[in-house]
C-alpha positions in Angstrom: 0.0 0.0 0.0 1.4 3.6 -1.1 0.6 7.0 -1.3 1.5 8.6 -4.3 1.6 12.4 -5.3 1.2 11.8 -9.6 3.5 14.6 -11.3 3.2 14.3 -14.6 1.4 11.9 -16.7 0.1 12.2 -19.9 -2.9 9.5 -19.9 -4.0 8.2 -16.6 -3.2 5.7 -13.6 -5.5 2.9 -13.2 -5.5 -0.4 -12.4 -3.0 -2.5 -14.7 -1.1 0.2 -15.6 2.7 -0.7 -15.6 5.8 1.7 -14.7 9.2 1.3 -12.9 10.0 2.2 -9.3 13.1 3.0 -8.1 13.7 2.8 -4.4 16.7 3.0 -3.1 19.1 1.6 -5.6 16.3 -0.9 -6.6 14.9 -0.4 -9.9 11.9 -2.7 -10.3 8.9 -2.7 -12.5 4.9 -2.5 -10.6 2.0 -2.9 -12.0 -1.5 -1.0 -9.9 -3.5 -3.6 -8.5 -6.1 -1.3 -7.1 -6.9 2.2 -6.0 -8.0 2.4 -2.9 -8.7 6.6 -2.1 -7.9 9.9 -2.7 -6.6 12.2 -0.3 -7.1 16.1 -0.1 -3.6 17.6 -1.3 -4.2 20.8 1.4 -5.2 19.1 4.3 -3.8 15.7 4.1 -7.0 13.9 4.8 -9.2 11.8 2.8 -11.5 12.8 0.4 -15.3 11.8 1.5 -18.3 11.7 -0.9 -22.0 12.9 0.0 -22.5 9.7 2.6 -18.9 10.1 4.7 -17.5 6.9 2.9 -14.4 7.4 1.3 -13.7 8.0 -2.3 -12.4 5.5 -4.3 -11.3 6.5 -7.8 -11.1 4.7 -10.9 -8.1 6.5 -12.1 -5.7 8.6 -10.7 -4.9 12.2 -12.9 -2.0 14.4 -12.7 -1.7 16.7 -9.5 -3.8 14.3 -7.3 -2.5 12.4 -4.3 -3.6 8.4 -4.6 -3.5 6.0 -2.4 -2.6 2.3 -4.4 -2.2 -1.2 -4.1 0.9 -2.4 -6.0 2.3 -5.3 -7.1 6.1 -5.4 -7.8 7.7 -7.6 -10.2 10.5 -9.2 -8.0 10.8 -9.2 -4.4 13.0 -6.0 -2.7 14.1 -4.7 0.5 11.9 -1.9 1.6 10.0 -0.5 4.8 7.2 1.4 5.6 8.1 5.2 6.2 6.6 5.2 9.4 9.5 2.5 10.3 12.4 3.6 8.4 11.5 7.0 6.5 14.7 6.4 3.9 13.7 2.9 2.9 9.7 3.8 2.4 10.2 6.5 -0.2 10.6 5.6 -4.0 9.5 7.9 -7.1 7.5 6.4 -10.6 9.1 6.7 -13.9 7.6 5.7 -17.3 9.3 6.6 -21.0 12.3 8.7 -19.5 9.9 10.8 -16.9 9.0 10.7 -13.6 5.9 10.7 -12.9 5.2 10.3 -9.1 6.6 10.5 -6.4 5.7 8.3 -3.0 5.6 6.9 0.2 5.2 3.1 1.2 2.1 3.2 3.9 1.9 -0.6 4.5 3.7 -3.9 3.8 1.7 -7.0 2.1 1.5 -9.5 5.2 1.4 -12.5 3.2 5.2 -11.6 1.7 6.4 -10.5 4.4 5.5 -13.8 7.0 7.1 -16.0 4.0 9.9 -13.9 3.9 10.4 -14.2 7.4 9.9 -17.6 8.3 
């Protein structure tokens, strides 16, 4: 789980949608699974529709701040940035540009255990 700020993009993020992530000296290719919410660039919170539930977007557009479920093509060494601030932050690039710019929120459980045991 990640929160992204998206830069610059030329079509949109959605599910599917395949860049490379560099973390650290990892460079690794990830692939959006889902989009879970949006959050208000000014305050920091979440963005709630009309009934107080969440917003969950279908797509993420330039100049919004996402929150994602990725899928990364090989396994890496990272941390959340509440645990370690310098191992959760990565940026986005696709063709030569960057296009985000992110923290990691939360680790996958079911990696992580198997990693671990």
């Amino acid at each position: 789980l990640a929160k992204l700020h998206i830069l610059e993009l030329r079509n949109i993020i959605a599910p599917g949608f395949n860049c490379i992530m560099h973390i650290n000296s990892a460079v690794v290719e990830v692939c959006f699974q889902e989009l879970i919410g949006l959050i208000d660039r000014k305050t920091g919170k979440k963005k709630l529709d009309k009934a107080g539930k969440p917003v969950r977007p279908r797509c993420g557009k330039e100049n919004e701040v996402v929150v994602a479920k990725l899928q990364l093509a090989s396994p890496i060494c990272i941390e959340s940035f509440e645990d370690f601030q310098q191992l959760g932050r990565f940026i986005m690039r696709d063709e030569g540009k960057t296009i985000a710019v992110g923290i990691v929120l939360k680790i996958s459980d079911t990696i992580s255990s198997s990693v671990n045991n």
